[in-house]
VEXMAR-421756 format. One record per residue: residue number from 1; residue in one letter; x, y, z of N, C-alpha, C, CB in turn. Coordinates in Angstrom, 3 decimals. Glycine has a CB too. Layout:
REM residues N
<node NUM,'A',<X,Y,Z>,<X,Y,Z>,<X,Y,Z>,<X,Y,Z>> ...
***
This chain:
REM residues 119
<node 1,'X',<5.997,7.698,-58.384>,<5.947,8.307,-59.699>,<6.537,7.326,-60.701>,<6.707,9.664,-59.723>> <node 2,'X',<5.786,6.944,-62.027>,<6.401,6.356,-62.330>,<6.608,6.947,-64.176>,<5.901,5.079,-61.786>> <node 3,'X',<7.314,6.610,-65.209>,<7.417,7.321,-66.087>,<7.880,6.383,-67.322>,<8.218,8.396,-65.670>> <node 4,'X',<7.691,6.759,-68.783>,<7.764,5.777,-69.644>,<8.255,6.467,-70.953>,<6.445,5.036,-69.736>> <node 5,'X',<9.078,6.161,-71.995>,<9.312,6.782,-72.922>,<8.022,6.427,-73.990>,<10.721,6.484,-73.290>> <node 6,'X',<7.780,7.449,-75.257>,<7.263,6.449,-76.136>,<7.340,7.712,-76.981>,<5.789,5.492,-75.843>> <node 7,'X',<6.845,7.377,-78.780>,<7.290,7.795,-79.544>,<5.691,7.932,-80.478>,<8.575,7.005,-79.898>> <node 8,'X',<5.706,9.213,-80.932>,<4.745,9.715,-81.884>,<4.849,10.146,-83.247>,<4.301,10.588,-81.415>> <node 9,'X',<4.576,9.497,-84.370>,<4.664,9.174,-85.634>,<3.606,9.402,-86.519>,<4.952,8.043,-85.686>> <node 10,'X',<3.670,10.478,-87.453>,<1.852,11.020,-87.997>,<0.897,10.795,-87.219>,<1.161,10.322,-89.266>> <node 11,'X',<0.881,11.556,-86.321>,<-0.087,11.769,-84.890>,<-0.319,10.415,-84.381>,<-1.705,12.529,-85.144>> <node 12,'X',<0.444,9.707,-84.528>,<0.255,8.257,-83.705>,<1.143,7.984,-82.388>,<0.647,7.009,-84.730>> <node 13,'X',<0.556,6.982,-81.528>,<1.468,6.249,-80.825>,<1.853,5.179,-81.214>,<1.174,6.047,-79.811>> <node 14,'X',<3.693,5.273,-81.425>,<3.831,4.328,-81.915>,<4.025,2.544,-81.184>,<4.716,4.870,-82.553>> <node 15,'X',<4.079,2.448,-79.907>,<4.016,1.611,-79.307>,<2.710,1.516,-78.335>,<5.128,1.607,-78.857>> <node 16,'X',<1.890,1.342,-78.949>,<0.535,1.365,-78.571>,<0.290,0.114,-77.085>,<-0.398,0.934,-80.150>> <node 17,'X',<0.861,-0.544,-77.264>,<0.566,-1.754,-75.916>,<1.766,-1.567,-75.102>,<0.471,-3.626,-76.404>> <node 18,'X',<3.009,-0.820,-75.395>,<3.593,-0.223,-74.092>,<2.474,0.314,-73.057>,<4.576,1.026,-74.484>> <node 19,'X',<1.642,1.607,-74.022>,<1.582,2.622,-73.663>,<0.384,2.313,-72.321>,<1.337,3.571,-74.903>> <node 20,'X',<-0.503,1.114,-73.214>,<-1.469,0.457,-72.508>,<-1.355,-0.558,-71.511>,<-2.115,0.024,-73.262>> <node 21,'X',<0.123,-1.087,-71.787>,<0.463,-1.926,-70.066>,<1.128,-0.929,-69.121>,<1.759,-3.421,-70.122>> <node 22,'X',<1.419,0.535,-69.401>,<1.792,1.701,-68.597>,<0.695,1.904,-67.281>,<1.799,3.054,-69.643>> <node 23,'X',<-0.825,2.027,-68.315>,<-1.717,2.901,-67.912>,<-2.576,1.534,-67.239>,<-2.423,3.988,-69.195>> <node 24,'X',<-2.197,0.460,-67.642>,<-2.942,-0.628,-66.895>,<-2.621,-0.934,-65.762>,<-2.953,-1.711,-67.420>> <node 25,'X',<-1.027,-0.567,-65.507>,<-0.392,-0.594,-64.024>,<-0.757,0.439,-63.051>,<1.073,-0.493,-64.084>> <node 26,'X',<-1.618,1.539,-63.223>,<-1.611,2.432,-62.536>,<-3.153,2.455,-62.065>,<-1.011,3.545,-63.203>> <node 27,'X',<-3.545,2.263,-60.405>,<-4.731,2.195,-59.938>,<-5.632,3.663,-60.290>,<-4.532,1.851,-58.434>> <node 28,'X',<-6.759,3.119,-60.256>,<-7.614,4.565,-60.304>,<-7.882,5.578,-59.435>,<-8.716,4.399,-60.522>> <node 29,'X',<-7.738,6.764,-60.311>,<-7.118,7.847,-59.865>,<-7.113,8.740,-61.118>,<-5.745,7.526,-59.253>> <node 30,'X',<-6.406,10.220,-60.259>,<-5.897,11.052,-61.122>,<-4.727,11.294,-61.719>,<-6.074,11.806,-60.795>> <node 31,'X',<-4.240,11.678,-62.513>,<-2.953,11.661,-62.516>,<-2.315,12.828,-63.656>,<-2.579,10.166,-62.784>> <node 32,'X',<-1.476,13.055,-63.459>,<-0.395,14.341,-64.053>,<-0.134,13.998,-65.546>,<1.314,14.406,-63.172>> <node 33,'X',<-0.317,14.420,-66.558>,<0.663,13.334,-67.546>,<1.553,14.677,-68.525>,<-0.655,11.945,-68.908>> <node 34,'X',<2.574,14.449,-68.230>,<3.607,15.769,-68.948>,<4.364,15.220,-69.919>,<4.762,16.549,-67.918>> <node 35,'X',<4.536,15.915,-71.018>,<5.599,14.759,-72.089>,<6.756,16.104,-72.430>,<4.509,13.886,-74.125>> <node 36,'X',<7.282,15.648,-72.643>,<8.544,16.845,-73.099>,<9.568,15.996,-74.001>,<9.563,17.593,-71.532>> <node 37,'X',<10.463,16.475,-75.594>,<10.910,15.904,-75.779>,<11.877,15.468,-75.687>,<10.720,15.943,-76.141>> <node 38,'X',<12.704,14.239,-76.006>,<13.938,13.223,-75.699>,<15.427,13.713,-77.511>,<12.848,10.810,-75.779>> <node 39,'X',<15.983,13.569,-76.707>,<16.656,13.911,-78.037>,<17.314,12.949,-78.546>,<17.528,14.935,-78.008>> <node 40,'X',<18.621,12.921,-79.269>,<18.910,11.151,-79.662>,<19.781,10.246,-78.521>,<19.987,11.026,-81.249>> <node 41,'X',<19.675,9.202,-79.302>,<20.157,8.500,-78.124>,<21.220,8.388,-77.401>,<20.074,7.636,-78.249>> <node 42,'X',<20.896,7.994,-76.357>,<22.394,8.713,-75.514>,<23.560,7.742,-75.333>,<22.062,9.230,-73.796>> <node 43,'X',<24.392,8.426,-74.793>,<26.154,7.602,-74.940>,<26.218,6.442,-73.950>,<27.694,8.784,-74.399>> <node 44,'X',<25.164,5.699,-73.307>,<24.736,4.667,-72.898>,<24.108,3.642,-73.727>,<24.090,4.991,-72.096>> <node 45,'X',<22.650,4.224,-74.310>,<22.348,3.613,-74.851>,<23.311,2.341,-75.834>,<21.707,4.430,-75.193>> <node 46,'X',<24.324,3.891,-76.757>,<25.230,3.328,-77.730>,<26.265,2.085,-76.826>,<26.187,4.745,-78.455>> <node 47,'X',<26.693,2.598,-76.333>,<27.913,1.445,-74.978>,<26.976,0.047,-74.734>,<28.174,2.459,-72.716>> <node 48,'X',<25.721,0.195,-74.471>,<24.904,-1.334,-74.182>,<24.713,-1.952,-75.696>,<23.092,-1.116,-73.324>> <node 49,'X',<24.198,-1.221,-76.677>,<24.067,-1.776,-77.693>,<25.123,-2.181,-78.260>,<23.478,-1.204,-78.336>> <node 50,'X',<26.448,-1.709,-78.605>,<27.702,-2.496,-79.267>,<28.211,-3.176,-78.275>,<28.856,-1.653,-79.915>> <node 51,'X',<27.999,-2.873,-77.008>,<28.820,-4.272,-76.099>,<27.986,-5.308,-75.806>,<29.427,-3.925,-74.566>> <node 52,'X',<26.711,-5.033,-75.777>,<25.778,-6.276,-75.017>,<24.977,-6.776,-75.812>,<24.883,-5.924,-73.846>> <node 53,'X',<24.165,-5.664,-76.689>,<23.209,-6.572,-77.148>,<24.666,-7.124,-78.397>,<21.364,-5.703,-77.812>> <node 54,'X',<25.063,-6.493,-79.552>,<25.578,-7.039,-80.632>,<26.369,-8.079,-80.174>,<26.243,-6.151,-81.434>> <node 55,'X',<26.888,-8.235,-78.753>,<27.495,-9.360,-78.220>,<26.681,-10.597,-77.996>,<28.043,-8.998,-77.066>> <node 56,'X',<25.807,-10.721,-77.461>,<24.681,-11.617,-77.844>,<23.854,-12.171,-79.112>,<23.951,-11.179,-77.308>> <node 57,'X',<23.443,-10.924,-79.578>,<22.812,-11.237,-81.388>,<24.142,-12.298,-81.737>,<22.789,-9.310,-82.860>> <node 58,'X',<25.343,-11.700,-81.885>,<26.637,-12.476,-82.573>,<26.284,-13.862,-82.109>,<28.328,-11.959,-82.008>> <node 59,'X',<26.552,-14.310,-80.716>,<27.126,-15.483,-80.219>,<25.620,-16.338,-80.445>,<27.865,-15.326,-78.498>> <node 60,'X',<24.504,-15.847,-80.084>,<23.032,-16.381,-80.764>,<23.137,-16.952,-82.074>,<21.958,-15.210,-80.964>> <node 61,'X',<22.950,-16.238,-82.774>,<22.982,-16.321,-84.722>,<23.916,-17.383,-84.899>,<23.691,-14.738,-85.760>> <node 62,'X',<25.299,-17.512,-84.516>,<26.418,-18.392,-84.582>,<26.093,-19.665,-83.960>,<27.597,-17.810,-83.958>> <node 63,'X',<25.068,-19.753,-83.276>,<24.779,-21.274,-82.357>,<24.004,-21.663,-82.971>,<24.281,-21.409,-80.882>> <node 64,'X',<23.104,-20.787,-83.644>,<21.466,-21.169,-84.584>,<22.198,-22.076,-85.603>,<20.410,-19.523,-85.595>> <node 65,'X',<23.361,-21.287,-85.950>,<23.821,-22.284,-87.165>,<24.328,-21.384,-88.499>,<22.397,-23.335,-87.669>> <node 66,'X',<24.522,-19.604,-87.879>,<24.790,-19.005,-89.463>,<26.296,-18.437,-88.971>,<23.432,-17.504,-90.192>> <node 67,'X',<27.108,-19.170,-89.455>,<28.336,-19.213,-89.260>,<29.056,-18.079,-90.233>,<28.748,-20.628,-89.451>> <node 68,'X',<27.866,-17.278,-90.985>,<28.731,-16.232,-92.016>,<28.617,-15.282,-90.764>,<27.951,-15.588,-93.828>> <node 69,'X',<28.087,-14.922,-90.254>,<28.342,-13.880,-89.056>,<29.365,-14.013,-88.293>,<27.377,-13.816,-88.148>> <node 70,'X',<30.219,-13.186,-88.688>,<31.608,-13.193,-87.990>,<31.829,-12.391,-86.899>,<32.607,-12.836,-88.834>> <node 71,'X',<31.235,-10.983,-86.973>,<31.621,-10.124,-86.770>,<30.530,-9.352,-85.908>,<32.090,-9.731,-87.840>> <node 72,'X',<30.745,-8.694,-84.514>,<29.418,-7.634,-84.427>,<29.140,-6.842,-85.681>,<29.629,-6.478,-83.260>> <node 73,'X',<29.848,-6.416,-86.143>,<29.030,-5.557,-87.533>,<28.284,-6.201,-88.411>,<29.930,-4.906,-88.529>> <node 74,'X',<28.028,-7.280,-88.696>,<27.550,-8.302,-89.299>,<26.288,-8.245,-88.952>,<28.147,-9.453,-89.063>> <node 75,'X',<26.326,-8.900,-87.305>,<25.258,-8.872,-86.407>,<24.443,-7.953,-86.433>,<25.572,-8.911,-85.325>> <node 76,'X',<25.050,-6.434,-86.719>,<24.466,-5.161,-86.723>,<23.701,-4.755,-87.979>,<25.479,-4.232,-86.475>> <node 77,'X',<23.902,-5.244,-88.965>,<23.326,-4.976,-90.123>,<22.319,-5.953,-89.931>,<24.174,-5.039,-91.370>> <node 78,'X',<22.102,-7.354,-89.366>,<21.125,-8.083,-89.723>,<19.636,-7.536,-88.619>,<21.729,-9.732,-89.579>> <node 79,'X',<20.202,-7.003,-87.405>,<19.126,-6.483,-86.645>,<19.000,-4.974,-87.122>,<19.395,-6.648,-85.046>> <node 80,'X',<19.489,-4.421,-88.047>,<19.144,-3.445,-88.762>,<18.193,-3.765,-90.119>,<20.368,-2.841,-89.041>> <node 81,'X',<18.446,-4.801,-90.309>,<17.939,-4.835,-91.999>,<16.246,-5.509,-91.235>,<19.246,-6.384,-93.539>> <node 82,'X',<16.180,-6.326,-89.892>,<15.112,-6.992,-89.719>,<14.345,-5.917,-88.792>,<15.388,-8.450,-89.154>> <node 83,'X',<14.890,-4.807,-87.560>,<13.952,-3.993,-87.410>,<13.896,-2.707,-87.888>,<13.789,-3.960,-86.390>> <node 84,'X',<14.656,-2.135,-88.456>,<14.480,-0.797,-89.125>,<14.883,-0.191,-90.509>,<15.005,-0.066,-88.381>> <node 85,'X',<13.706,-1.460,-90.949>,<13.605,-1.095,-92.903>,<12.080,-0.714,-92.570>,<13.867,-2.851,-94.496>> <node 86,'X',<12.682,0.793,-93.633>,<11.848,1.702,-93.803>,<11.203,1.826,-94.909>,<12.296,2.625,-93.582>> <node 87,'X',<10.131,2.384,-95.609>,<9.700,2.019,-96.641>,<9.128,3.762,-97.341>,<8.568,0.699,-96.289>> <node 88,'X',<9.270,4.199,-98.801>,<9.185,5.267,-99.021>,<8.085,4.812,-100.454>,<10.681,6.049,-99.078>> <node 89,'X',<6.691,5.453,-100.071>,<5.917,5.136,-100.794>,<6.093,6.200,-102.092>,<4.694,5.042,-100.055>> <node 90,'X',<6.059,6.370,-103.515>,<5.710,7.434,-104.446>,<4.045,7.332,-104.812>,<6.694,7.266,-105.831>> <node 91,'X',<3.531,9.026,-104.458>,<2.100,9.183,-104.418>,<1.654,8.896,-105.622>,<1.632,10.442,-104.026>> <node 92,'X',<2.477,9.292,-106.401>,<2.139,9.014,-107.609>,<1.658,7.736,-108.220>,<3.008,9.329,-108.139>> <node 93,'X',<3.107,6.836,-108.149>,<3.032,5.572,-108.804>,<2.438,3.957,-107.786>,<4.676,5.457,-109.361>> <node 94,'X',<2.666,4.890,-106.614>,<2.614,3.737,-105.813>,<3.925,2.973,-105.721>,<1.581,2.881,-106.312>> <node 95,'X',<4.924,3.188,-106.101>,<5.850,2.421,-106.151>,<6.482,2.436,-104.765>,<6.654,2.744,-107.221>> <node 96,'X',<7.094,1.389,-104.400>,<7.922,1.856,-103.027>,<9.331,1.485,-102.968>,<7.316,1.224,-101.717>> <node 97,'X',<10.031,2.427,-102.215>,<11.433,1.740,-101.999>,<11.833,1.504,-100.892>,<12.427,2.331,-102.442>> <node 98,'X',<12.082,0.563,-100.021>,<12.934,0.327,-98.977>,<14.403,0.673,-98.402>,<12.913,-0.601,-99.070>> <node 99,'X',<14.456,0.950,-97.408>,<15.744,1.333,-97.135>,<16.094,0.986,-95.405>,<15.845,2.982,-97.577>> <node 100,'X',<16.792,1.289,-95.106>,<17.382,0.924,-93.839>,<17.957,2.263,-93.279>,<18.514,-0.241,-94.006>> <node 101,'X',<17.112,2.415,-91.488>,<17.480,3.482,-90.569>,<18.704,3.160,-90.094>,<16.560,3.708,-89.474>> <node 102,'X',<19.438,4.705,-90.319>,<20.953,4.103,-89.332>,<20.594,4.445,-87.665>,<22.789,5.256,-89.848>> <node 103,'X',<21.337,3.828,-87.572>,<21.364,3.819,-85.647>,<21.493,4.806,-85.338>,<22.419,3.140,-84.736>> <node 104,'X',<22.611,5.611,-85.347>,<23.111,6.928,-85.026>,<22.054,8.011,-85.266>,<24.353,7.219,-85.840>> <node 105,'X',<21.118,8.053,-86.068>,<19.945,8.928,-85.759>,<18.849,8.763,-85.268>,<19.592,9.376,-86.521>> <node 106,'X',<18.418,7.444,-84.527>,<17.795,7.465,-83.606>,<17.513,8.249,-82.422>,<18.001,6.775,-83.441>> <node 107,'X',<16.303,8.537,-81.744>,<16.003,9.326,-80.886>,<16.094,7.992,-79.674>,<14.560,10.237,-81.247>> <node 108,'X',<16.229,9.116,-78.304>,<16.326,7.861,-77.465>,<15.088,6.883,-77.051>,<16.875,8.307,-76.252>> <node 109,'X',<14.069,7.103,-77.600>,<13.085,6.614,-77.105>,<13.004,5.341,-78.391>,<11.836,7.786,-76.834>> <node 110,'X',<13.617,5.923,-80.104>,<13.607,4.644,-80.694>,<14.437,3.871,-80.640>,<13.459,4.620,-81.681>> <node 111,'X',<15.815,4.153,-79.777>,<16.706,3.142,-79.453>,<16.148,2.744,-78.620>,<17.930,3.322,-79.184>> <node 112,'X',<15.738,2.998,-77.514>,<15.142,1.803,-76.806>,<14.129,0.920,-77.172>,<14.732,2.146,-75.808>> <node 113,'X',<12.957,1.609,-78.211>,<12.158,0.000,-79.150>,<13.071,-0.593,-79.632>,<11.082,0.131,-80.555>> <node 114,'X',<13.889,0.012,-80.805>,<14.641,-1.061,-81.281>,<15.304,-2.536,-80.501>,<15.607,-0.346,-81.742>> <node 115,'X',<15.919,-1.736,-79.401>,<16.691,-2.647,-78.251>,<15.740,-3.514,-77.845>,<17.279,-1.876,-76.922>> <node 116,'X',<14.327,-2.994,-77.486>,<13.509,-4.351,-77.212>,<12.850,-5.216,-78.524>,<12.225,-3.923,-76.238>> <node 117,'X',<13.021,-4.740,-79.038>,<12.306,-5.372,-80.092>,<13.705,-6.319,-80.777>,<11.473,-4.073,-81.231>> <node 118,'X',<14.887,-6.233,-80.643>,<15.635,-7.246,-80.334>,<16.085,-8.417,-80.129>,<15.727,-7.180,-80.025>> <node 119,'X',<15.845,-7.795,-78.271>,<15.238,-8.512,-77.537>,<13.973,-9.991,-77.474>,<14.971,-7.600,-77.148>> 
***
């Protein structure tokens, strides 16, 4: 049995070539497919992400050569500002504004894109 998170966004999938190297691994056949939902992310997730990944992003970024990064929080805003700026269109004007998802309301299935997308 094997099983995969993924995430649906105005009737979309949002990781579309997860979903398709899932279903590419699996010989032909029949198969079960049940989804039920995930709620936010869990007290693991959070423990790998401030100890491991922001421990890495840090010591990475600092070797590349950007020596203003001092700090995991630093680190944390820059893999925030590069994968989860969000964008809020007005129907009206067309105008848009950008903004940035906090971590802490992530579901567990978008902490784990985020984490790979990271990665």
């Amino acid at each position: 049995m094997s099983e995969t998170i993924f995430s649906i966004k105005d009737g979309q999938i949002t990781a579309k070539n997860k979903m398709r190297k899932f279903f590419e691994e699996h010989e032909p056949g029949t198969y079960l497919l049940v989804s039920k939902p995930i709620k936010r992310r869990s007290l693991s997730q959070n423990v790998y992400f401030h100890s491991v990944v922001l421990d890495y992003v840090l010591h990475g970024l600092r070797d590349l050569g950007f020596d203003e990064i001092r700090t995991k929080e630093d680190a944390k805003l820059l893999v925030k500002y590069k994968f989860l700026r969000k964008q809020i269109t007005n129907k009206e004007t067309g105008e848009m504004i950008e903004y940035i998802q906090e971590t802490h309301k992530l579901t567990k299935s978008e902490m784990m894109e985020f984490i790979e997308n990271i990665q």
